[in-house]
Backbone as a chain_set.jsonl record, in Angstrom:
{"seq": "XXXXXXXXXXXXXXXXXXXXXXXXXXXXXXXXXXXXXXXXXXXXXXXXXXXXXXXXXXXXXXXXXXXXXXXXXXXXXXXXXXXXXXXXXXXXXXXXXXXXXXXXXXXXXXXX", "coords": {"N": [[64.272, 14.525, 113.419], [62.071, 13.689, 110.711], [60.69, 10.612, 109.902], [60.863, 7.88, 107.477], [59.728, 5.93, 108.028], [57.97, 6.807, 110.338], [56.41, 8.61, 109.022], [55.135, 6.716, 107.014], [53.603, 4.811, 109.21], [52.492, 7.218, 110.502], [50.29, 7.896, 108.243], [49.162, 5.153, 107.911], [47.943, 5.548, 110.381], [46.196, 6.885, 110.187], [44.551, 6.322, 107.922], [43.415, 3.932, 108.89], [41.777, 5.325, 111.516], [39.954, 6.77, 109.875], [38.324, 4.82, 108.884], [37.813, 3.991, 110.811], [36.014, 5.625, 111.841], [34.169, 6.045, 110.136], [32.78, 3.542, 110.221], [31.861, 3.796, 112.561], [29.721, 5.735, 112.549], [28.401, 4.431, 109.578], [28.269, 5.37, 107.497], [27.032, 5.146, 104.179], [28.51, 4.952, 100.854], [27.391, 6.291, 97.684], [29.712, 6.21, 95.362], [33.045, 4.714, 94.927], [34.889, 6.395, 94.344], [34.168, 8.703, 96.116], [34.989, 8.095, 98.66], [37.503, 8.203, 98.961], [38.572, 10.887, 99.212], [38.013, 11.616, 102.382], [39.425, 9.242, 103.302], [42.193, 10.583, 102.201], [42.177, 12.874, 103.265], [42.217, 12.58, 106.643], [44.815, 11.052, 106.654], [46.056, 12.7, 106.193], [45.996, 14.591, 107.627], [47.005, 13.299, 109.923], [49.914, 12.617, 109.168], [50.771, 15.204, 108.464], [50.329, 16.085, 111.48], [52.362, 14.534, 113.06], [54.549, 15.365, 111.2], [55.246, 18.033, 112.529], [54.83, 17.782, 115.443], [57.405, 16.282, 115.727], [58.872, 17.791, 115.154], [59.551, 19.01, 118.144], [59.657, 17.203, 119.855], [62.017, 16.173, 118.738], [63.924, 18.334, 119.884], [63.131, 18.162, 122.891], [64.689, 16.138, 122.714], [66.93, 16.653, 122.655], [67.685, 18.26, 124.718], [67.188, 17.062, 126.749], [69.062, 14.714, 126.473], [71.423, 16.606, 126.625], [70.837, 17.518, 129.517], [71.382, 15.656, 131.017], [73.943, 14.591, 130.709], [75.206, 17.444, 131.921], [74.553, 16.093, 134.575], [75.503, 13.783, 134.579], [78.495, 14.877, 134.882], [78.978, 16.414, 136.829], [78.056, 13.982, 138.669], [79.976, 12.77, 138.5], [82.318, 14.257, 139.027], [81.619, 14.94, 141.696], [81.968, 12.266, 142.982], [84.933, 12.122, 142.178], [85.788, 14.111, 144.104], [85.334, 12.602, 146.603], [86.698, 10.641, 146.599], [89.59, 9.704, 148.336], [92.378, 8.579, 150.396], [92.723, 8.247, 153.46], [95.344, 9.25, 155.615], [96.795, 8.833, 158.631], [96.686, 11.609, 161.164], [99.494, 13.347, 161.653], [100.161, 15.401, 163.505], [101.203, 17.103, 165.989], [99.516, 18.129, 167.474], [97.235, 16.849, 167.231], [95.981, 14.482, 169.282], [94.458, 11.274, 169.484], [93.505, 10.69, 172.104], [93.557, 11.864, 173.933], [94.305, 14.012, 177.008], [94.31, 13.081, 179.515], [94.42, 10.65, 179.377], [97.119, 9.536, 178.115], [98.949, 10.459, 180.017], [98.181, 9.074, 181.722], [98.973, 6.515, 180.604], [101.593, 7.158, 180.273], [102.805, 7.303, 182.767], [101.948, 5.501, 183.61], [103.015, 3.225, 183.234], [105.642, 0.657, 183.142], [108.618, 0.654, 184.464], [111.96, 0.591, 183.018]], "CA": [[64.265, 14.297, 111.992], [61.137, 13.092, 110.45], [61.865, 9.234, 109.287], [59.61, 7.232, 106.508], [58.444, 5.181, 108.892], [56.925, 7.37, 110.869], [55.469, 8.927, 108.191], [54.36, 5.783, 106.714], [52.95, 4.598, 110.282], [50.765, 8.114, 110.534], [49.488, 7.946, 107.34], [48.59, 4.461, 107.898], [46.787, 5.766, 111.804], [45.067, 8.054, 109.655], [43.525, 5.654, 107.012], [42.458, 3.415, 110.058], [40.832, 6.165, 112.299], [38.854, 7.265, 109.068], [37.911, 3.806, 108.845], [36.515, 3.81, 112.385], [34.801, 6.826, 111.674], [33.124, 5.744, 108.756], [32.237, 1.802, 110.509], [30.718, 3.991, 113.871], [28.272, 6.456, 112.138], [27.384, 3.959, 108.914], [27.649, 5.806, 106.277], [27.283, 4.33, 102.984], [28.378, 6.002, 99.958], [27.028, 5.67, 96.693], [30.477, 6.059, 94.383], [34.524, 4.514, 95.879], [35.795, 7.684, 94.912], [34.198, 9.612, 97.487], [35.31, 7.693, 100.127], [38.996, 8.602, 98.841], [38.934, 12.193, 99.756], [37.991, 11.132, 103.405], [40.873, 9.019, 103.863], [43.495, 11.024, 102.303], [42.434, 14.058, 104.824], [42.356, 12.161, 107.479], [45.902, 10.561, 106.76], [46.862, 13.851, 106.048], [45.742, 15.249, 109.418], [47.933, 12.865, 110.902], [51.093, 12.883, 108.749], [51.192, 16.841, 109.306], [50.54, 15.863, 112.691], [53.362, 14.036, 112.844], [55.813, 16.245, 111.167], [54.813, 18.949, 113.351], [55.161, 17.444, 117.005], [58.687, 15.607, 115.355], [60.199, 18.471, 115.759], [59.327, 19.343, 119.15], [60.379, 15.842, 120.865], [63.653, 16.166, 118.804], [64.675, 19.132, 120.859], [62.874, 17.553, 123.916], [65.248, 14.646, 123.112], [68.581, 17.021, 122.825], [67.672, 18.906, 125.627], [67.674, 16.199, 127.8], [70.275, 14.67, 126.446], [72.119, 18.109, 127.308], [70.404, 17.973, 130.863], [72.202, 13.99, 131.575], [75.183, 14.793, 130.708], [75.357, 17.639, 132.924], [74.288, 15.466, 135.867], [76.664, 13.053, 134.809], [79.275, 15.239, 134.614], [78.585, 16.483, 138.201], [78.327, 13.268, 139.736], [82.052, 11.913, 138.504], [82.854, 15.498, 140.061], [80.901, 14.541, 143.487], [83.51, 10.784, 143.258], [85.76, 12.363, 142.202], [86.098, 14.496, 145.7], [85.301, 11.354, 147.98], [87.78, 9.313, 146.26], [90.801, 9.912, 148.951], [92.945, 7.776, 151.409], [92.632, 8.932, 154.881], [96.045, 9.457, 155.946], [96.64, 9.472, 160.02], [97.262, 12.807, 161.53], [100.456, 13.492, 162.631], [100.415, 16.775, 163.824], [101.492, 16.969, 167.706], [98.245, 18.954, 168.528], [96.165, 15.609, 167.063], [96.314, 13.856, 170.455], [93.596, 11.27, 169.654], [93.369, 9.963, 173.192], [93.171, 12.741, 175.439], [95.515, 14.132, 177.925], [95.089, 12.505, 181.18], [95.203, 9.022, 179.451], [98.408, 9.646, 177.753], [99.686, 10.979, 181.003], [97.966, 7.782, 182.856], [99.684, 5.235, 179.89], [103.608, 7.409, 180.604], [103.417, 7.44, 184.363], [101.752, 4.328, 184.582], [104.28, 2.089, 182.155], [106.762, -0.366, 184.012], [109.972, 1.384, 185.107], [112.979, -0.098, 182.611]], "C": [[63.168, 13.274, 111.678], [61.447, 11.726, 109.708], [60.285, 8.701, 108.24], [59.114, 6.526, 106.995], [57.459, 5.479, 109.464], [55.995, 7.995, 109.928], [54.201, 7.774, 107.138], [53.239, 5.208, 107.6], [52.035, 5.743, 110.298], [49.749, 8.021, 109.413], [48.713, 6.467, 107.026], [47.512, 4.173, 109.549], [45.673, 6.268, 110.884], [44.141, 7.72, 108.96], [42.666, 5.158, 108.003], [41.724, 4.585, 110.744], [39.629, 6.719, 111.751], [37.99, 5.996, 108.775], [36.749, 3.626, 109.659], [35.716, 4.44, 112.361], [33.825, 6.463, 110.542], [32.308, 4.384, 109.454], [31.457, 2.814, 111.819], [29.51, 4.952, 113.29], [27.491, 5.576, 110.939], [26.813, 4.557, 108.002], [28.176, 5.235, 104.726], [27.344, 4.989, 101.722], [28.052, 5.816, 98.508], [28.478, 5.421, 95.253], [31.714, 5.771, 95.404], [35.091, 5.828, 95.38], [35.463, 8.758, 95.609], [34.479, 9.089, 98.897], [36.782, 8.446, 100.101], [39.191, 9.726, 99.858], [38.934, 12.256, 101.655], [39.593, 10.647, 103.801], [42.191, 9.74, 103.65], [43.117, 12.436, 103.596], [42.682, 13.83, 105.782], [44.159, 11.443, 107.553], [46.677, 12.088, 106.803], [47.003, 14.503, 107.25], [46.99, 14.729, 109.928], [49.274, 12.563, 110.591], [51.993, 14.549, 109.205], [51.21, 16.765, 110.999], [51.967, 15.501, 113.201], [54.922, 14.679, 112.832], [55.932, 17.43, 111.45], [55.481, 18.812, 114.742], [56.724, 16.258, 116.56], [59.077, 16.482, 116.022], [60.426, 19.064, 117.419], [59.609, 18.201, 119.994], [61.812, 15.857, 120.048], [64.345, 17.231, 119.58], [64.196, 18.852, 122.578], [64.198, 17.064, 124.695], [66.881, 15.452, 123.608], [68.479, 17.708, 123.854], [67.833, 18.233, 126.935], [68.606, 15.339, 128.141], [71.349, 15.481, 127.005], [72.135, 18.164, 129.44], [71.273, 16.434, 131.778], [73.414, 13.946, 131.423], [75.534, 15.902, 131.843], [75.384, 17.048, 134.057], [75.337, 14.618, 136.128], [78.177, 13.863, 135.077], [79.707, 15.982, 136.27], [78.77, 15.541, 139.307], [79.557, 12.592, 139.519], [82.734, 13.373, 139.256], [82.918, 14.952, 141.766], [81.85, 13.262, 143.701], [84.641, 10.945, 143.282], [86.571, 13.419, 143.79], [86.066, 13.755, 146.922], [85.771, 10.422, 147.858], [89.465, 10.0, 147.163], [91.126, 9.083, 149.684], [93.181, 8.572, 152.276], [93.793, 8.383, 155.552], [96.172, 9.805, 157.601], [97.09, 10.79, 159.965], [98.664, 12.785, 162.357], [101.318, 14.601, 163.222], [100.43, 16.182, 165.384], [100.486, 16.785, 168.445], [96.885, 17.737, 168.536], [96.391, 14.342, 168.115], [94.863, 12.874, 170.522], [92.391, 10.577, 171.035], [92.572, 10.6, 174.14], [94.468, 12.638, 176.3], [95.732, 13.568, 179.326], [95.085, 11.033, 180.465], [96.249, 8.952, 179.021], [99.603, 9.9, 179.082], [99.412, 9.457, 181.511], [99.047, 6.741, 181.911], [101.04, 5.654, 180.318], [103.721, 7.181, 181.904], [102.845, 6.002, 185.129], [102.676, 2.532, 183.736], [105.223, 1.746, 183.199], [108.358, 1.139, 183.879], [110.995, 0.289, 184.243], [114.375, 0.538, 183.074]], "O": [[63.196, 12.161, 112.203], [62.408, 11.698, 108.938], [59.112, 9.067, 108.322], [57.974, 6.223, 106.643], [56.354, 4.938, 109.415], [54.785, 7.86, 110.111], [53.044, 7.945, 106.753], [52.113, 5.049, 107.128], [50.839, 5.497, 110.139], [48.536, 8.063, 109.62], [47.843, 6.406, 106.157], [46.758, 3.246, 109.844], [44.472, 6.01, 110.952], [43.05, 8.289, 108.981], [41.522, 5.577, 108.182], [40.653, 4.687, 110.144], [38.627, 7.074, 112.371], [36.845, 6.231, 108.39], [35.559, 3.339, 109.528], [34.603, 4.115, 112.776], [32.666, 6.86, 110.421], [31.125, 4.268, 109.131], [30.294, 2.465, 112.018], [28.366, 4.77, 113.708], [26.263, 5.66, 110.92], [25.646, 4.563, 107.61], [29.309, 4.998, 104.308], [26.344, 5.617, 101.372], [28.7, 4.858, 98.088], [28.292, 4.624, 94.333], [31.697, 6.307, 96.512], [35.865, 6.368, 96.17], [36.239, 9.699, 95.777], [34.216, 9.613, 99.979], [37.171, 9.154, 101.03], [39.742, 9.651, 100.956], [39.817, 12.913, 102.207], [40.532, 11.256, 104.313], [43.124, 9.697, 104.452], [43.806, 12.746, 104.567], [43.438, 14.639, 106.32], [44.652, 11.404, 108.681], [47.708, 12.384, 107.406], [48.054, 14.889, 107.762], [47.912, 15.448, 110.313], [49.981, 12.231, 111.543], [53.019, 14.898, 109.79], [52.059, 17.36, 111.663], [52.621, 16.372, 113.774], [55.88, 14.673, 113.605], [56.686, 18.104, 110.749], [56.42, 19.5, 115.143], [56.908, 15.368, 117.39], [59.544, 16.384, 117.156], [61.519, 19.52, 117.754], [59.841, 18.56, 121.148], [62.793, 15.542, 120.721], [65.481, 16.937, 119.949], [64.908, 19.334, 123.459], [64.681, 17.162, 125.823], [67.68, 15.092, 124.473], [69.644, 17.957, 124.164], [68.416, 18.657, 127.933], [69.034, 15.051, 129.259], [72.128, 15.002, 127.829], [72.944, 18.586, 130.266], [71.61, 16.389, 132.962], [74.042, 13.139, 132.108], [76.162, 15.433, 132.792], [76.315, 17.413, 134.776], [75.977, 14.491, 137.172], [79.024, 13.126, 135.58], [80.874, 15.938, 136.659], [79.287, 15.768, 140.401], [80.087, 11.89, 140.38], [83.686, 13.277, 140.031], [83.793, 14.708, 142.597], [82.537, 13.305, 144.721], [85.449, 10.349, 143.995], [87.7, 13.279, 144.261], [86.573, 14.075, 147.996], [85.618, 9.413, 148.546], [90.291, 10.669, 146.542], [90.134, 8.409, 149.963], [93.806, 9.607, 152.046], [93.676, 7.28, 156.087], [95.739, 10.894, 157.977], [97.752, 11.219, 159.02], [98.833, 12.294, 163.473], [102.531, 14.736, 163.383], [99.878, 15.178, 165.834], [100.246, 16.041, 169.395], [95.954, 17.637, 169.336], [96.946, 13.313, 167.73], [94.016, 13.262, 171.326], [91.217, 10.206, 171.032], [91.581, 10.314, 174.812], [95.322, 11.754, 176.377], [96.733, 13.532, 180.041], [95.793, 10.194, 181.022], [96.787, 7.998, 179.583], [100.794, 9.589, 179.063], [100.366, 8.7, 181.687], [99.941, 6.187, 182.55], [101.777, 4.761, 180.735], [104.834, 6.815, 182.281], [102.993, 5.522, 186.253], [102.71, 1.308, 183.869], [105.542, 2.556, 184.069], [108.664, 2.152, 183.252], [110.951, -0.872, 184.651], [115.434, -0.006, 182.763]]}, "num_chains": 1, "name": "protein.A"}
């Protein structure tokens, strides 16, 4: 959405740049109202400029907006799966020793 600032700000690039253009070639004009027409084209250039390439960074802006939210939305996914408490195993077959030391710790334990 095109704002009055910005439009105020191009149309005040536009006076300056015609400015510059007029101070680097040195041209001197014999009446102030032909300078006018100069600056308003030149402001004009860059107001249309302006509200031209607006609209093309506002869908830039929602598109990437669009594209960060996905990501975000993804990576509370990705935490959300590596957020667990690691519970021992206590299945029989989860022996995490090994079988001859379990055998060596029963047969080699004191006699009560």
């Amino acid at each position: 959405m095109p704002s009055t600032a910005g439009f105020l700000l191009s149309g005040l690039l536009g006076a300056a740049a015609r400015r510059f253009q007029v101070q680097l070639v040195g041209k001197n004009y014999g009446r102030s109202w032909d300078r006018v027409t100069g600056y308003v084209l030149s402001s004009t250039v860059f107001v249309g400029g302006y509200y031209i390439f607006d609209g093309y960074i506002e869908n830039n802006r929602k598109l990437l907006e669009r594209r960060l939210a996905i990501l975000r939305e993804q990576r509370a996914l990705k935490d959300a799966f590596y957020e667990f408490e690691e519970v021992p195993d206590h299945r029989m077959t989860a022996d995490k020793r090994g079988r001859f030391f379990s055998l060596f710790d029963r047969f080699g334990a004191p006699y009560k």
